[in-house]
N, C-alpha and C positions, 0 to 999 in steps of 0.2 A: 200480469203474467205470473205464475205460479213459479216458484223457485226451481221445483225437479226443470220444468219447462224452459227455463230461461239456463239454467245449468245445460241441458241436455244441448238448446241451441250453440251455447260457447265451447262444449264439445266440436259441434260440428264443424264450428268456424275454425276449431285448433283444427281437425283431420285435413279440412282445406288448406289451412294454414303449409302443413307438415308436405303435401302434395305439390303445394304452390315453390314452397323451399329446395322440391327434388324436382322441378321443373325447371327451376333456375342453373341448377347445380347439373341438371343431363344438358343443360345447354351450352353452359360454358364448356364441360369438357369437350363436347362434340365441335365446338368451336374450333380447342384447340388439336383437338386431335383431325380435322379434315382441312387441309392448305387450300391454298388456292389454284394449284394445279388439279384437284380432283375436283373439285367446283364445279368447272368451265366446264369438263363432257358433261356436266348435267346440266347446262345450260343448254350446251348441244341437243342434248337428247328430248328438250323440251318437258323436260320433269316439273310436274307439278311446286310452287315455289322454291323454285330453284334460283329463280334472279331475285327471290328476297333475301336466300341463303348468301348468294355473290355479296350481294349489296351489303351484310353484315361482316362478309369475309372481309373485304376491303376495307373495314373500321374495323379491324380487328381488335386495336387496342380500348375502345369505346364501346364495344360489343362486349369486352370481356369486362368492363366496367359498369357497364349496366347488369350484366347477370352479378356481379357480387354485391351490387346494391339491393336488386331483388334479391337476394338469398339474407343480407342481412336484417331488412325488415322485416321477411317472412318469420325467421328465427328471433327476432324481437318481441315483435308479435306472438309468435306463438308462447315465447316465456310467459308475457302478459297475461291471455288467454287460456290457455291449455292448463296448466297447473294448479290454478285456484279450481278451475270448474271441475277437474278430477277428484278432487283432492275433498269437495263440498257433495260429489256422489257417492267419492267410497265412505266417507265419514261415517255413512246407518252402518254397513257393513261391520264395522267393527265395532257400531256400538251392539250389532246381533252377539258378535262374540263374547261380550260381558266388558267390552272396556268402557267404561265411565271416566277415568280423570280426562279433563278440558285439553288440560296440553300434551298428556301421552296421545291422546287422540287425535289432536292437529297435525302431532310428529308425526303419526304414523300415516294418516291419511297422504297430508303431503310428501312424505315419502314415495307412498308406493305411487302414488302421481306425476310426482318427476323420475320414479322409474319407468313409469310405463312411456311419458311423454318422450324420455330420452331414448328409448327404448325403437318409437315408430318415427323419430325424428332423425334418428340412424340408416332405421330398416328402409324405412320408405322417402326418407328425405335427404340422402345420402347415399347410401351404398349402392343401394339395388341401380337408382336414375344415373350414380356415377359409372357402374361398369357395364349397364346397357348401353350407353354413350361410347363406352373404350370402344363394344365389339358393335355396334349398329352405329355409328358414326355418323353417315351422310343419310341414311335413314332418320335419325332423330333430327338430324338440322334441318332437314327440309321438312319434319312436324312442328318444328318450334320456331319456324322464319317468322312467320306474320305475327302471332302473339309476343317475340321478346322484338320483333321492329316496333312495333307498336305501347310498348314499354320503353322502347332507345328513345321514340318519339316524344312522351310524354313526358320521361324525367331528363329529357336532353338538362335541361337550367342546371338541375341540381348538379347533374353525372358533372356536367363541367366547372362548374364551383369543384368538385370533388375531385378531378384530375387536375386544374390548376392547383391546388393546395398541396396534392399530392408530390405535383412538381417541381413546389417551391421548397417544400422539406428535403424532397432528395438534394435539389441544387443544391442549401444548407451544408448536406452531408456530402459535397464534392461529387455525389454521383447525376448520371446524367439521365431523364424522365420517362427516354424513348422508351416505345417496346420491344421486346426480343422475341414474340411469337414469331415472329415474320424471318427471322432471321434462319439463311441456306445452313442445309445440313454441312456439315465437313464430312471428307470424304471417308475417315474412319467411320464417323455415323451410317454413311449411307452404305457401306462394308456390311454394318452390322445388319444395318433394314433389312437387305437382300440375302446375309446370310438367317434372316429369321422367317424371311418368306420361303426359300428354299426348305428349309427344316418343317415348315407346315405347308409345304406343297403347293405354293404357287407359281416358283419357279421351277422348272425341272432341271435336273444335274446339267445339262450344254449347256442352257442360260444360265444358270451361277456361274459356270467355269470361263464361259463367254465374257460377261459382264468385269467380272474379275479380273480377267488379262489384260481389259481395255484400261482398267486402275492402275494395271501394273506399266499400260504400252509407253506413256508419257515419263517413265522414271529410267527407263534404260536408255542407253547411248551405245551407239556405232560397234565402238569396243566389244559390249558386250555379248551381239550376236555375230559379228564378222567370223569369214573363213580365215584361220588365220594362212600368214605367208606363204610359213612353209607348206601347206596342204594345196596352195596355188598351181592349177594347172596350166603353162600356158604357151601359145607357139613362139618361139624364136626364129624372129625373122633372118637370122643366119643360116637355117636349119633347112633342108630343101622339101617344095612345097609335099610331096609325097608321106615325108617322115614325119608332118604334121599331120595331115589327115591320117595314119595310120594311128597317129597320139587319139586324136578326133573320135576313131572308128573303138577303141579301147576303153576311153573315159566314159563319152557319149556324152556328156553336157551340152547344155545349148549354147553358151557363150564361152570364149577365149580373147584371153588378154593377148596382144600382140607385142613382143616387148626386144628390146636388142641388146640379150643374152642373158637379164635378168630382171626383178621386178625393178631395182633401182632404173631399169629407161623403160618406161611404158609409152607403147609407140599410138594404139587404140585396140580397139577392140571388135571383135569378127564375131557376129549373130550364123549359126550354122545356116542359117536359111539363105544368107547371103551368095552362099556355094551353088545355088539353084539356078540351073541357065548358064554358068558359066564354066565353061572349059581350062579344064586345069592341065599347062603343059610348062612347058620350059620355061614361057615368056610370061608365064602367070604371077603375080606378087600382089601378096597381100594389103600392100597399102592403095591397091584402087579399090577394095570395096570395104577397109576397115574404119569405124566409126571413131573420135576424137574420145580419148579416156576424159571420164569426170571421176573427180577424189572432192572427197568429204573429208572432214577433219574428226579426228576419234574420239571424242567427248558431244557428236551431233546427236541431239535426241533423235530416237527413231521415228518421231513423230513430223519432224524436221524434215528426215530422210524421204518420208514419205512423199512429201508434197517436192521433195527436190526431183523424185524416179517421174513423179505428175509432170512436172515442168517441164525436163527433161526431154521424156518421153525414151530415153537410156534405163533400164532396168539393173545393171551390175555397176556398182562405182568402189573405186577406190579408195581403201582409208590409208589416210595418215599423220602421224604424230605430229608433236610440236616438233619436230626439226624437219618435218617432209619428209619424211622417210615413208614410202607405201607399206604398211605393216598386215595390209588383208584386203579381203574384198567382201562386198556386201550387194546380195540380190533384193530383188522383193521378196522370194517366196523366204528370207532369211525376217524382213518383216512381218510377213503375213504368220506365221509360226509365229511370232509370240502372241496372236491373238487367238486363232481358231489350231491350234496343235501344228504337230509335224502334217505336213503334205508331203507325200514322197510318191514321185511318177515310176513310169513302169520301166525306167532304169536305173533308180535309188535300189541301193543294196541295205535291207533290214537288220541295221550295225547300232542296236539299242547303247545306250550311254553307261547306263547298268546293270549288271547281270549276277544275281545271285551264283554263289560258288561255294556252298555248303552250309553248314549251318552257322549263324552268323560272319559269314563271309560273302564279300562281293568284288565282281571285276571288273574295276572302271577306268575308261577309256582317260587318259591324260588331258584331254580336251573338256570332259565333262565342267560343266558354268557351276562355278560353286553354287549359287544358288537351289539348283537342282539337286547335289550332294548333301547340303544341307537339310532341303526339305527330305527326302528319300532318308538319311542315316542319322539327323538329329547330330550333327559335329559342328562344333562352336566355331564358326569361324567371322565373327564379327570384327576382329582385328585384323582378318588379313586383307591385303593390299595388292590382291588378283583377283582376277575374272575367273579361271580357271583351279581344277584340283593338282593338277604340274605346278601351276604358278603358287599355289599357296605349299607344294612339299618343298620345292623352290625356297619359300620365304623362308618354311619351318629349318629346313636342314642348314641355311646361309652358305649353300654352295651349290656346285654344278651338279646334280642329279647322277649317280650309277646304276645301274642292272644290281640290286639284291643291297639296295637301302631301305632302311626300316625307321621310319619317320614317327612318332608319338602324337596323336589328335586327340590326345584326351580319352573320351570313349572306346577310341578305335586304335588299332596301330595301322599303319599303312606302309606295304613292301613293295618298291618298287619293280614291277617285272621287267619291262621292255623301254631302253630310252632310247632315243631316234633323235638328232641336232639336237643335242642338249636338254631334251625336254622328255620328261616321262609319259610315254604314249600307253602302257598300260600299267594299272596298280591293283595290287590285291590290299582290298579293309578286312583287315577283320577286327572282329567287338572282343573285348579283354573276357577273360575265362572266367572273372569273377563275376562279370554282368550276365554269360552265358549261364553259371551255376543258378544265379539270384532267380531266372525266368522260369 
């Protein structure tokens, strides 16, 4: 066989080589980048090699050991190969250009031969097969099932000499062989997943906002969405029946605590619909048709809460503290709001939390969930040790709350407008003049 001939041939076996390299390399990552939750619909769906893609997913860790096998022989190989037979082509080339010495001319050939090899061993055996993998994912793995199963199959021997050895080193070094592909996102992970699908548009604004609250629903407790005490509306069964249904006909909620003369005796609880069919006269009282109060304790996850309202089949129950003291009350629809927003029926009066009051100023209800204050004004309140923006001027001030105290939040000053039982029921923020100038 003629040398150009036989040159030109080990060219070609490099370019396969370098193809064979970015074959390995698009398979591994598509490997790891499609789980095994996205699999199974295409099992469903009856997709072409899709139960050889399964069948790989579930060896994950063996599947990604076979493609680094292939990728290191491929690149073996191709040093082998590829660089001599470059380097024995370009050689006339530069003897056209006048170079004659022996060994400038081997440098230079071999040179530009493992430039160029390095060069297509990058482009096409690397890069390009690795970030088509990133964005064609379950595409590329159901091209590459049958041919890298059928390489799992062949070099099973070796692959497993080469995982046992590998797992005798780690053991060595105190760590332990298993793989971590497989291993569930944490919840911050999956935060991000979802805020990065949103941002490229595969969720729309409700479902991140949706999705999101459900992350949050499991972290709050009782405490933190209850009505509190004092805002408890409810009939005193000393009170004659009349002067409650007029309270009834005022408030208009659905439910009332039945209590003898305040929260501390809660007697049960009266569903308005209960009043339907029956005759309300002298001899009327409320404890034949009021249901037995349920109390929750203030630290219940709301998730807890849920399945107690299920069980139940009681929608309002009472919180309270470690001494029993009933400190508030809590509905569903007080649940259901931290998942999907406010729901307010068509006798919720539209009494926002807060309210813009000029420039860098706002007016916020004494009840407002820190939380909410936080997100909305950006004020550090990681130290404080309330639910509420009353309970945290509360903390800030170390005393009982007046009409025209002016509290320091860092950012913001806060004046108290309005206080009602001890507790600031409305406050004016405003942001410091120097951060006003700065904007």
């Amino acid at each position: 066989m003629p040398a150009w001939l036989h040159d030109s041939f080990q060219i070609f076996i490099a370019l396969a080589l370098v193809l064979l390299n970015g074959f390995f390399v698009a398979a591994e990552f598509a490997l790891v980048k499609v789980r095994a939750a996205r699999v199974e619909p295409l099992v469903s769906q009856g997709r072409p090699f899709a139960k050889t893609a399964r069948w790989l997913v579930q060896r994950l860790e063996r599947s990604l050991s076979a493609c680094q096998l292939g990728i290191t022989m491929a690149s073996l190989a191709l040093g082998w190969v590829g660089a001599p037979a470059f380097a024995r082509l370009l050689a006339p080339l530069f003897e056209l250009i006048g170079i004659r010495s022996a060994p400038l001319l081997h440098a230079l050939a071999f040179g530009a031969a493992f430039t160029a090899i390095t060069a297509l061993h990058l482009i096409l055996g690397e890069q390009a097969p690795k970030i088509f993998a990133i964005r064609r994912a379950e595409l590329l793995l159901l091209s590459c099932a049958v041919p890298l199963k059928v390489f799992y199959v062949l070099t099973f021997p070796l692959m497993a000499a080469l995982t046992w050895s590998t797992s005798v080193l780690l053991g060595r070094l105190g760590l332990e062989g298993a793989s971590e592909h497989d291993t569930p996102h944490s919840e911050q992970e999956l935060r991000t997943l979802l805020r990065e699908a949103h941002l490229r548009g595969q969720l729309t604004g409700s479902e991140h906002r949706l999705i999101h609250a459900v992350f949050e629903f499991d972290d709050m407790i009782c405490r933190n969405i209850m009505l509190p005490r004092s805002d408890v509306v409810f009939f005193d069964i000393n009170a004659p029946v009349q002067e409650c249904i007029e309270l009834a006909r005022r408030t208009k909620h659905t439910r009332y605590p039945v209590c003898d003369g305040s929260l501390d005796e809660v007697l049960g609880v009266i569903h308005v619909k209960d009043l339907v069919g029956h005759a309300i006269g002298d001899s009327f009282t409320w404890r034949s048709i009021m249901r037995p109060p349920r109390k929750v304790p203030e630290n219940l996850p709301i998730s807890k809460l849920l399945l107690h309202f299920q069980a139940t089949h009681q929608l309002l129950a009472f919180v309270v503290d470690e001494y029993g003291t009933i400190i508030g009350i809590v509905t569903l629809e007080n649940v259901l709001e931290q998942i999907i927003g406010d729901v307010e029926d068509e006798f919720d009066v539209d009494n926002p939390n807060i309210v813009p009051g000029g420039q860098g100023q706002y007016i916020i209800l004494g009840r407002t969930p820190i939380d909410e204050v936080r997100e909305k004004l950006d004020i550090d309140a990681r130290d404080a040790n309330a639910d509420t923006l009353s309970g945290l001027l509360t903390q800030r001030a170390g005393r009982i709350l007046t009409a025209g105290d002016q509290i320091d939040l860092g950012n913001y000053t806060a004046e108290v407008l309005e206080v009602r039982d001890d507790r600031a029921v409305r406050v004016r923020v405003r942001k410091h003049d120097t951060q006003l100038a700065s904007q």
